[in-house]
TORLO-15991 format. One record per residue (C-alpha): residue number from 1; residue in three letters; x, y, z. Coordinates in Angstrom, 1 decimal. Each point is the difference from the previous one (the first is absolute). Layout:
# TORLO-15991
NUM	ALA	X	Y	Z
...
//
This chain:
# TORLO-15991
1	UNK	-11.4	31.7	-1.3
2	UNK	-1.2	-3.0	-1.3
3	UNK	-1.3	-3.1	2.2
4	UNK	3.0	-2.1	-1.6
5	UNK	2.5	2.2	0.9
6	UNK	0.5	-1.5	3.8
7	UNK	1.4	-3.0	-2.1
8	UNK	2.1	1.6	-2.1
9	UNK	1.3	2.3	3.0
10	UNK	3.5	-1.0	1.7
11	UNK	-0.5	-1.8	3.5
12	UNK	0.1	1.9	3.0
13	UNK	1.0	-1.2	3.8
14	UNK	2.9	-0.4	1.6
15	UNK	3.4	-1.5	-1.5
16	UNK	-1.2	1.3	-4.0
17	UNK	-3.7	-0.9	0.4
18	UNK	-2.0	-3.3	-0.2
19	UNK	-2.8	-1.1	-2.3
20	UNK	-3.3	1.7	0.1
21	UNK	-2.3	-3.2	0.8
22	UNK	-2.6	2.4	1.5
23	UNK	-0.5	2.1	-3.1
24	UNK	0.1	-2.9	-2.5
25	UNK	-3.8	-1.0	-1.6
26	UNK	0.2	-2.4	-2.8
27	UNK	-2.1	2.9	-2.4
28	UNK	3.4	2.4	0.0
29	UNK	2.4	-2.9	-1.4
30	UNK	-1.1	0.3	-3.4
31	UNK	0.2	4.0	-0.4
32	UNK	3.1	0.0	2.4
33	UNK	2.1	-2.2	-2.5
34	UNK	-1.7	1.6	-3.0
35	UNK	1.1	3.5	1.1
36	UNK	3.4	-1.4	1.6
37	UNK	0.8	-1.8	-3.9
38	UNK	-0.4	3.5	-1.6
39	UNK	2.1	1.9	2.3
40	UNK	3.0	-2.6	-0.5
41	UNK	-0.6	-0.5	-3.4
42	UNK	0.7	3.8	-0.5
43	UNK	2.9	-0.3	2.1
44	UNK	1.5	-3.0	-1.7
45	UNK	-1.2	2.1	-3.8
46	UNK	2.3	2.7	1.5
47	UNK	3.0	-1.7	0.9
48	UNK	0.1	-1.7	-3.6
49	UNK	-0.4	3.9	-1.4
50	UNK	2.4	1.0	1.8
51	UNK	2.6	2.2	-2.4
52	UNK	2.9	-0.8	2.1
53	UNK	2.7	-2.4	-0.6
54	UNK	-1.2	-3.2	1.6
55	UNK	1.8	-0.9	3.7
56	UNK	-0.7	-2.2	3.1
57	UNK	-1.6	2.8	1.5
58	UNK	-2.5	1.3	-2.6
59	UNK	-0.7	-3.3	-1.3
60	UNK	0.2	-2.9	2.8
61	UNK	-0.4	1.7	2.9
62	UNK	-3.0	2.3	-1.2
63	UNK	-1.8	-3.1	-1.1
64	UNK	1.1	-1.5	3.6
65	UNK	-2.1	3.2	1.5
66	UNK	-2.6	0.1	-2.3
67	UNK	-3.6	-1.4	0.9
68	UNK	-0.1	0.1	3.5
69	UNK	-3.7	0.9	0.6
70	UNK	-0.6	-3.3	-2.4
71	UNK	2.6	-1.9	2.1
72	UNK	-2.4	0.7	3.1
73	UNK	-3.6	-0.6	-1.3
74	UNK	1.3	-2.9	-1.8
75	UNK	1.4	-1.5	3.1
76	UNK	-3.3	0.5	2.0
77	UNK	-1.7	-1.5	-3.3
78	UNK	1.9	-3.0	0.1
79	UNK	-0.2	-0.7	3.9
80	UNK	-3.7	0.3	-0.2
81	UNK	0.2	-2.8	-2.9
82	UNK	1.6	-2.1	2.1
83	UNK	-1.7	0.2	2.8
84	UNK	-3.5	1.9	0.0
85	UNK	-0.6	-1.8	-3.6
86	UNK	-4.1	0.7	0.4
87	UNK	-1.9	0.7	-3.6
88	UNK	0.5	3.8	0.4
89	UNK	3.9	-0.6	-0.2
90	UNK	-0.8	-2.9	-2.8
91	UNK	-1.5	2.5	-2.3
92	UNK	2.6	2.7	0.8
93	UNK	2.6	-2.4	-1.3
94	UNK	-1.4	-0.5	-2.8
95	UNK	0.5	3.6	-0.9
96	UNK	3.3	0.7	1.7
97	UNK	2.1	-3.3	-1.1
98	UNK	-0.6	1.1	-3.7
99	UNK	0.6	3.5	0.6
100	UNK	3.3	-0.4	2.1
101	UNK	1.1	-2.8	-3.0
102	UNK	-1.0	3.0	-2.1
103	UNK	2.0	2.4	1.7
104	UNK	3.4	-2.7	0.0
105	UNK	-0.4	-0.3	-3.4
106	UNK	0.3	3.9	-0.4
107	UNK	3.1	0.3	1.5
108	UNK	1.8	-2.8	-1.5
109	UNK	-1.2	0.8	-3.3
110	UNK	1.2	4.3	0.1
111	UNK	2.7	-0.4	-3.1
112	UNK	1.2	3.0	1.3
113	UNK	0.3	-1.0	3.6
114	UNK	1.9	-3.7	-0.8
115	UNK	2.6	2.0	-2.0
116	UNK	1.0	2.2	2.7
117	UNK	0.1	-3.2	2.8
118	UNK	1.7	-1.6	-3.0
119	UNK	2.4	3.0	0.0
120	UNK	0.7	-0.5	3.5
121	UNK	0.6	-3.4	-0.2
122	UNK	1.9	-0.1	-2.9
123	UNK	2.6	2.9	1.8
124	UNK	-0.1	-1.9	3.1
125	UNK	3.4	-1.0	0.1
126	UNK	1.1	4.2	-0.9
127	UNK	-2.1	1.7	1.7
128	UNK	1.7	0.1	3.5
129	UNK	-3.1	-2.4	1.9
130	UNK	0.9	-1.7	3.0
131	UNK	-0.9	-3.5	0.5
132	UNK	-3.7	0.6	0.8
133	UNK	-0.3	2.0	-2.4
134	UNK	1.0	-2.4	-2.6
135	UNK	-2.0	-2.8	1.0
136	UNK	-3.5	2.1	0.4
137	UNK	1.3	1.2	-3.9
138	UNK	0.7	-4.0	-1.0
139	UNK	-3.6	-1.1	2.0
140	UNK	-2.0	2.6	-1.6
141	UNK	1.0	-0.1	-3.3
142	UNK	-0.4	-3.9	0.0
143	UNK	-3.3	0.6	1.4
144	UNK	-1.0	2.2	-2.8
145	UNK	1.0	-2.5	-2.6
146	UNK	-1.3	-2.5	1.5
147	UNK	-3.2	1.7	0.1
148	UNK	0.2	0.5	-3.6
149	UNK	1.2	3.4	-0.3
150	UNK	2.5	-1.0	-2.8
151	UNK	-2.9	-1.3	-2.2
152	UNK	-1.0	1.2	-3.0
153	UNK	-3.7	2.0	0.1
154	UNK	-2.2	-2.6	-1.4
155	UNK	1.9	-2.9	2.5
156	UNK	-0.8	2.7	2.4
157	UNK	-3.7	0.5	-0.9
158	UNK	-0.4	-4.1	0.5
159	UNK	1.8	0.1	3.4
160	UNK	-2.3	2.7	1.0
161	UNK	-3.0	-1.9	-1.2
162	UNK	1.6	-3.2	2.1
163	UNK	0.8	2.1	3.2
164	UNK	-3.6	1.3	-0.1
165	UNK	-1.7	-3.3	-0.4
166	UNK	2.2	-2.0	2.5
167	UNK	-0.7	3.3	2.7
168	UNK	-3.6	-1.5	-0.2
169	UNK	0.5	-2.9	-0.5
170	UNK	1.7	-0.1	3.1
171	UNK	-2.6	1.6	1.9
172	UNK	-2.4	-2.5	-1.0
173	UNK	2.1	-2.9	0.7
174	UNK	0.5	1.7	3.4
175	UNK	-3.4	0.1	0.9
176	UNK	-0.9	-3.0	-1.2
177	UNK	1.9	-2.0	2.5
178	UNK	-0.9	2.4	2.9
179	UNK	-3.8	-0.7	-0.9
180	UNK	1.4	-3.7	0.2
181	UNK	1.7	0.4	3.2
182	UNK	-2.8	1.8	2.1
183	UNK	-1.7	-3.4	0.0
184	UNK	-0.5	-2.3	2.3
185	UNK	-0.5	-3.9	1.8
186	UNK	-2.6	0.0	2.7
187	UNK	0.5	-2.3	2.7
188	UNK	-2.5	-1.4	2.4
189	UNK	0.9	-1.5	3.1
190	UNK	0.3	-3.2	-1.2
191	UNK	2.4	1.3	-2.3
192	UNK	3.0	1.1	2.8
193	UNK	1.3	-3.3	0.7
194	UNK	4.1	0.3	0.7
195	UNK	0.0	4.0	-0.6
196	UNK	1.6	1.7	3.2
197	UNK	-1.9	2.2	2.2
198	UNK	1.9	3.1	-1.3
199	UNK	-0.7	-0.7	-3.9
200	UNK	-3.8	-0.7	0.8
201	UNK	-0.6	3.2	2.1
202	UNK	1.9	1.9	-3.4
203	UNK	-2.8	-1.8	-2.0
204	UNK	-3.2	1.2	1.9
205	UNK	1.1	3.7	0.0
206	UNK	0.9	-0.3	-3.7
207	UNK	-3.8	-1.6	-0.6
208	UNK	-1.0	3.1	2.2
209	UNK	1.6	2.2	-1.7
210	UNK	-1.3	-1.3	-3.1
211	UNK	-4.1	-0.2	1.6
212	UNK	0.2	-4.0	-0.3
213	UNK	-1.5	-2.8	2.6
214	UNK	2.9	-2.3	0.8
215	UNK	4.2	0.4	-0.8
216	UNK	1.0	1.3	-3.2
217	UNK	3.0	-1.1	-1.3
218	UNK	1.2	3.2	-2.8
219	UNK	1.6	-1.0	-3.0
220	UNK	3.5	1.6	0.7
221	UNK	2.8	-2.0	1.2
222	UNK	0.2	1.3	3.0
223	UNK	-3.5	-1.8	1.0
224	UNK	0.8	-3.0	-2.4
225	UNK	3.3	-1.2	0.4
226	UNK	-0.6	-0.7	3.9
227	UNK	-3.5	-1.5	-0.8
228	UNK	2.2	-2.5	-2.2
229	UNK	1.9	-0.7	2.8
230	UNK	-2.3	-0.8	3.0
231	UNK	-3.1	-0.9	-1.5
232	UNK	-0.8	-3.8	0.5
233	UNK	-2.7	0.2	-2.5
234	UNK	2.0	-1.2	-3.6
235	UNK	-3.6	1.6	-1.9
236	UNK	0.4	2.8	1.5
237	UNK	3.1	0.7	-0.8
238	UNK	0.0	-0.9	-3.8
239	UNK	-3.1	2.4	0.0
240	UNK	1.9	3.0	2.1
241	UNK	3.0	-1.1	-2.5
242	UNK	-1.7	0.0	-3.1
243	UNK	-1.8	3.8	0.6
244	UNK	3.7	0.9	0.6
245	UNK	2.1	-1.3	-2.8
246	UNK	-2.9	1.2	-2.5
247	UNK	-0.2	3.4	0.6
248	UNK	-0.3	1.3	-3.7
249	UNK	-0.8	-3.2	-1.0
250	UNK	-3.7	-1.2	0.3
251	UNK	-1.3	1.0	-3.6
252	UNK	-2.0	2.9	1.3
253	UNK	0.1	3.5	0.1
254	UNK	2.9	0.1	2.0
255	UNK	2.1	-2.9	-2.4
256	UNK	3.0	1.9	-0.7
257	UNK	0.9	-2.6	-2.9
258	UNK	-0.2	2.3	-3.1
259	UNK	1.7	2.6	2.0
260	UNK	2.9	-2.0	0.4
261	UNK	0.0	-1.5	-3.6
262	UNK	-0.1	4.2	-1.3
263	UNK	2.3	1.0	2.8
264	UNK	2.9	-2.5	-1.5
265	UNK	-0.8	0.7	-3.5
266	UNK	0.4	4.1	0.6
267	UNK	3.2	-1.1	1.8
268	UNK	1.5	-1.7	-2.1
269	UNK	-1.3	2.9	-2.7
270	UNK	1.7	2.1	2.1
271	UNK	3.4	-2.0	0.3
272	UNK	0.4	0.0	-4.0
273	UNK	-0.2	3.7	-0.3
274	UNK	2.3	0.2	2.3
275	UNK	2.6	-2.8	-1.5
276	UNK	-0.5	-2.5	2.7
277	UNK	-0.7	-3.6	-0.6
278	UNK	-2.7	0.2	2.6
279	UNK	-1.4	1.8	2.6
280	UNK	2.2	-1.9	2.5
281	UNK	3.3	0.9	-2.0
282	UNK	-1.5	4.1	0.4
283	UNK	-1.0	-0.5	3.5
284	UNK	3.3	-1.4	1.3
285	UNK	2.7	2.2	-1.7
286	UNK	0.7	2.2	2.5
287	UNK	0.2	-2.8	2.7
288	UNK	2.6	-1.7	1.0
289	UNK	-0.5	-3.7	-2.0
290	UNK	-0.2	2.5	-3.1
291	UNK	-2.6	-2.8	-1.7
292	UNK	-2.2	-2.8	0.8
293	UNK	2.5	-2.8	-1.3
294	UNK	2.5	1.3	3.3
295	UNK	-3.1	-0.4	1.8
296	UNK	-0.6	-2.9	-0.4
297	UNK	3.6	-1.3	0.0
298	UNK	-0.5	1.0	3.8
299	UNK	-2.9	-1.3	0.6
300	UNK	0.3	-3.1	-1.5
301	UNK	3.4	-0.4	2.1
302	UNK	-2.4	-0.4	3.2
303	UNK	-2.7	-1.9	-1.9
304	UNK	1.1	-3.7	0.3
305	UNK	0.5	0.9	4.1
306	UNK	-3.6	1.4	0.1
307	UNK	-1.3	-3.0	-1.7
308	UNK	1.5	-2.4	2.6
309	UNK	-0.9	1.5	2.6
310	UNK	-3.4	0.4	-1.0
311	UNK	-0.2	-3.6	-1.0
312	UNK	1.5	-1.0	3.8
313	UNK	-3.3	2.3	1.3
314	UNK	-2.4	-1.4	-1.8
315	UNK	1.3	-3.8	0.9
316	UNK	-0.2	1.2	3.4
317	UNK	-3.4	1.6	-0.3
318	UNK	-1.4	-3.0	-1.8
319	UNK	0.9	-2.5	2.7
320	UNK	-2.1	2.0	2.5
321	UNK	-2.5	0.2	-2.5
322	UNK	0.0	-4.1	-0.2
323	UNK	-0.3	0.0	3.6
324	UNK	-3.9	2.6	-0.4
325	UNK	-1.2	-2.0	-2.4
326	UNK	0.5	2.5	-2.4
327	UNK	-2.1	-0.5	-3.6
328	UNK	2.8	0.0	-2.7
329	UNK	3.4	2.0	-0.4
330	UNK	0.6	3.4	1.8
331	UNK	-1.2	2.8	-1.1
332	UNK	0.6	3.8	-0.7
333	UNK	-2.5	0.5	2.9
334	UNK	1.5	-2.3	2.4
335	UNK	3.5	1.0	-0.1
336	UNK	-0.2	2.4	2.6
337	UNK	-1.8	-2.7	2.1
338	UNK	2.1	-2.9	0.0
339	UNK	3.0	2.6	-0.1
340	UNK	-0.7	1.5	3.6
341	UNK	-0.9	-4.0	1.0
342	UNK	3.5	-0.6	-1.2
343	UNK	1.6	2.5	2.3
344	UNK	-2.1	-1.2	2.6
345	UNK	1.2	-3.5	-0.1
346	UNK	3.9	0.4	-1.3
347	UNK	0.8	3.5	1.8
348	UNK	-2.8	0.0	3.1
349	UNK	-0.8	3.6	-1.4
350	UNK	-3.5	0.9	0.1
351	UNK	-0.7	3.6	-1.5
352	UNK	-3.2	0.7	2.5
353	UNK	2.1	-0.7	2.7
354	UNK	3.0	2.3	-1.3
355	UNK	-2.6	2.4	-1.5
356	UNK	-0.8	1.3	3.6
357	UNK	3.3	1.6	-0.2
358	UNK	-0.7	1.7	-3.1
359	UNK	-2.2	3.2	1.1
360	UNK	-0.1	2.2	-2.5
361	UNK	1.7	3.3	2.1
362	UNK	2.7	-2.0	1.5
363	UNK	0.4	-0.8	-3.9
364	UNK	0.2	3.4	-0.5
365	UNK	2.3	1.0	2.7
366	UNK	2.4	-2.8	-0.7
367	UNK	0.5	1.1	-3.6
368	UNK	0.8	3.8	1.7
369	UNK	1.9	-2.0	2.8
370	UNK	2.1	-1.5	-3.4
371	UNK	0.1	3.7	-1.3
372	UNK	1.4	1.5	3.0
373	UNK	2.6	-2.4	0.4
374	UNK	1.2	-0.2	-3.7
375	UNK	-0.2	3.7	-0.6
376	UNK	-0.7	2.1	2.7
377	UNK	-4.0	1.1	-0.6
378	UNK	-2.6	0.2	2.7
379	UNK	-4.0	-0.1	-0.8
380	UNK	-2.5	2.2	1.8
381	UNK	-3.4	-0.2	-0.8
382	UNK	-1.4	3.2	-0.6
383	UNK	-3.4	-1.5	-1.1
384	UNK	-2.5	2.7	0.1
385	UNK	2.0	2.6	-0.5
386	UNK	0.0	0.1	-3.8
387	UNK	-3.0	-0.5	-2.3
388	UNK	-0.1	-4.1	-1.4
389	UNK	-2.6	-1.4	-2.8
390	UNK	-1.6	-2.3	2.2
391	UNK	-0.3	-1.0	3.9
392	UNK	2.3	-2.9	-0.1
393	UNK	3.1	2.3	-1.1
394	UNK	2.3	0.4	2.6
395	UNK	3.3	2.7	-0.5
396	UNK	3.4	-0.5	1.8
397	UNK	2.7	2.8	-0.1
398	UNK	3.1	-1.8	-0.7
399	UNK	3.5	1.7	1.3
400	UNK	3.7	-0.3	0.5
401	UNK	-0.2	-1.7	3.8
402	UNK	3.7	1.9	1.1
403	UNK	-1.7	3.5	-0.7
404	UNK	-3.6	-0.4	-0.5
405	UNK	0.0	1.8	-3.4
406	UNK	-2.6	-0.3	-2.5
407	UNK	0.5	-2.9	-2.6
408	UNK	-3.4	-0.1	-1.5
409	UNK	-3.7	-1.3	0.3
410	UNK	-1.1	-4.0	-0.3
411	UNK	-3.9	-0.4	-0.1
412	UNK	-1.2	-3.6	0.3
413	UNK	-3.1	-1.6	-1.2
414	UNK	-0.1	-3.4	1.1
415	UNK	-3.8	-1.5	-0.1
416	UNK	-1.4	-1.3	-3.1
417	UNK	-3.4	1.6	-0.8
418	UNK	-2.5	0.3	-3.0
419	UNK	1.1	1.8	-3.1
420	UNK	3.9	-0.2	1.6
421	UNK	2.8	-2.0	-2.7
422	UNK	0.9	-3.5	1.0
423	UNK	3.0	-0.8	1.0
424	UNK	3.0	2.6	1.3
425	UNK	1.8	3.0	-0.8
426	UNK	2.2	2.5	0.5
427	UNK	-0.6	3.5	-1.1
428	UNK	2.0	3.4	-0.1
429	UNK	-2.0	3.0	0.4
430	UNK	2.9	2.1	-0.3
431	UNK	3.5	-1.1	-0.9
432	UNK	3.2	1.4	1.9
433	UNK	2.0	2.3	-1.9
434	UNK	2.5	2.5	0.5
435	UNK	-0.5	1.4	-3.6
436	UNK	-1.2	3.3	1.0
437	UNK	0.6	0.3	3.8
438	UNK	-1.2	-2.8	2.2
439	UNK	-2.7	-2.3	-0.5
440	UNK	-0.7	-2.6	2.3
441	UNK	-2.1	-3.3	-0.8
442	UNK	-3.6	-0.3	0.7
443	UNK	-0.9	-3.8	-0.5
444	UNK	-2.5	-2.8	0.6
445	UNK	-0.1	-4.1	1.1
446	UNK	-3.2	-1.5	-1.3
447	UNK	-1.2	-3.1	1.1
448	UNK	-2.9	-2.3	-0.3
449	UNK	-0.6	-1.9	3.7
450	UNK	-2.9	-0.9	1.4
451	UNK	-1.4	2.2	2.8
452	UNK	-1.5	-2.2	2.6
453	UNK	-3.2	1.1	1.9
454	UNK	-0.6	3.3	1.8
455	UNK	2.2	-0.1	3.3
456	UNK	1.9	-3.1	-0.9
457	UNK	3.8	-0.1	-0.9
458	UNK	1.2	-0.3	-3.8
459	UNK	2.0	-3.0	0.2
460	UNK	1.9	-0.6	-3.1
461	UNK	1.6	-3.0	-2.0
462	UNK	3.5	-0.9	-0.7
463	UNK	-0.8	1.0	-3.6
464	UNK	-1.2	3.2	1.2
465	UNK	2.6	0.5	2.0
466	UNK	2.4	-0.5	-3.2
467	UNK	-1.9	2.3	-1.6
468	UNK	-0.1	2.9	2.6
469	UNK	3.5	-0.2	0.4
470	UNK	0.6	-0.5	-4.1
471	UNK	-1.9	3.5	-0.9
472	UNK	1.5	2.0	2.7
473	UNK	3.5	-1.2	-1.3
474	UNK	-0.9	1.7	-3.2
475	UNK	0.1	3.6	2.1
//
């Protein structure tokens, strides 16, 4: 058997199995997704061969079960992107965005295969399909056109050609901004002045971490935005602010400014062929505005309210500014400032006083606390018992609470660290489904906070806590 094959294999454990972490090396993702493209390929090339009279079953629902080994290293391929993105994984996906673009454009462009899905669809309302049915016939023949399965071959050819340079594209763009983002502001300790105890402790282990003298403040927004808050130093923070808002941006070799200029034009490129006005008009047409002129009938509805009440913040802010002596108007750095000195004068709310409130496992528990009570589920951490990609992953076994049966898996990884995506995320590593016997869902929160030093608590912000309880909402 080859080395790949653990990647390609189904999951084994208890309630169907859960991801292989321990048997996944960066190496096998290229021949694992290689391999795993072939073998759904061929079964995609044999459903669209098929000599039988096209139906839901041997169309749709063979497509639905096709690919699974692909499904599974693919999966493991993308979590590692997100959050194990070292320059192994960088150079894999260079290889494996094209090839997986590649392989998209291979299924939506089999003649054969459209005209049987086509077949379906067209005999949807004949053919006896119940209400599911219908509406995963409706979905995936839109998807198909929309793809550009309908084209003719040398509109197809071009939107091959586009699919392939935006894949890398893509990737670069990607890596650009991470190479951006694992930067960092060094602080002395002259440079602390009105950051709480908690954030500054986060800062030292990150300049550990990182084999620096002093605090390091990382160029993700996690460590930024509460920089922006506390700091009393107005340099400092336009430096810390101006690292962050120019990720991609410094006319180097991580400026991501031609990328974006290419990225729109193939877009737009892409949108013609297609018979959109724009890439916006092809992005939103299976949403529900339907196009970007309903969008913006909605959002401009809230506009004139959001410019008010901006105006009334930065009045406010500007007053206490007057009062510090503050060199000209307000800037994008010391919003954040004035904005917490603002609470603390109109509201009496200080976030490092409330922020002692916001540990990050009573976060956690709250938001299971919320789950229990709105639908029934209990967590229990079964960290250790399954394999995870790196130490800070913890697992929790989520069930019904009346019965104790299995609901599915949650693994969280909460602490920002080099090489990990800014920001958060939620991620499915398997979806539920009752398609084919029962399937329960395997999923992910991913966050970016700050761990504090070794022994200390991880006391989170008010943001943060937004955040935790925003991603686990998307479960």
């Amino acid at each position: 058997m080859a080395p790949y094959e653990v990647l390609l294999a189904e999951w084994q454990g208890p309630n169907g199995g859960v991801p292989p972490w321990d048997k996944v090396k960066v190496e096998l993702f290229v021949p694992a997704i290689e391999e795993a493209s072939k073998r759904m390929l061929a079964e995609v090339e044999a459903i669209a061969a098929s000599t039988e009279p096209p139906t839901f079953e041997n169309t749709l629902a063979a497509l639905e079960r096709a690919g699974k080994p692909l499904d599974r290293s693919a999966t493991l391929f993308f979590v590692y992107t997100g959050n194990m993105n070292d320059p192994a994984v960088q150079a894999a996906t260079g290889i494996i965005r094209p090839r997986l673009a590649q392989v998209q454009d291979q299924v939506n462009f089999n003649t054969q295969l459209f005209e049987r899905v086509k077949a379906v669809y067209d005999a949807r309302e004949t053919s006896g399909l119940d209400a599911e049915q219908k509406r995963v016939v409706e979905k995936s023949y839109d998807a198909f056109v929309q793809r550009g399965a309908a084209l003719p071959p040398e509109k197809k050819a071009r939107m091959g050609e586009i699919n392939q340079a935006l894949a890398k594209l893509f990737t670069d763009f990607g890596n650009r901004v991470l190479a951006d983002e694992d930067t960092w502001v060094v602080l002395g300790k002259d440079d602390l002045g009105g950051l709480p105890e908690a954030l500054v402790g986060g800062y030292a282990a990150a300049a550990k971490e990182r084999k620096v003298e002093g605090w390091a403040v990382v160029n993700t927004r996690s460590a930024v935005d509460p920089f922006l808050t506390f700091s009393n130093r107005r340099d400092l923070r336009e430096k810390v602010w101006n690292a962050f808002i120019k990720r991609g941006d410094n006319r180097d070799d991580h400026d991501t400014n031609a990328l974006i200029t290419e990225i729109v034009k193939l877009r737009a490129e892409r949108a013609q062929l297609l018979g959109y006005a724009s890439h916006a008009h092809w992005r939103m047409a299976d949403t529900m505005a339907k196009d970007p002129k309903m969008a913006m009938e909605l959002m401009m509805r809230v506009w004139p309210a959001a410019v008010r009440r901006v105006k009334q913040e930065v009045a406010d802010m500007s007053r206490l500014a007057k009062k510090d002596k503050l060199k000209g108007a307000i800037q994008p750095w010391d919003y954040r400032y004035y904005m917490e000195k603002v609470r603390q004068q109109k509201y009496a709310l200080d976030q490092t006083e409330f922020k002692n409130y916001f540990e990050l496992n009573n976060m956690i528990q709250a938001s299971y606390f919320m789950a229990g009570k709105l639908y029934g589920y209990a967590f229990e951490e079964v960290t250790g018992q399954f394999p995870v990609f790196h130490p800070d992953v913890r697992v929790f076994h989520v069930t019904n609470a009346s019965d104790g049966s299995h609901v599915g898996y949650l693994y969280r990884d909460d602490f920002a660290r080099q090489y990990k995506r800014s920001g958060a995320w939620q991620a499915t590593y398997q979806g539920q489904s009752k398609f084919d016997g029962q399937v329960d869902a395997i999923v992910s929160n991913n966050n970016n906070f700050t761990k504090g030093a070794e022994g200390e608590p991880v006391l989170i912000s008010l943001d943060d806590a937004e955040t935790l309880f925003h991603e686990f909402g998307h479960l």
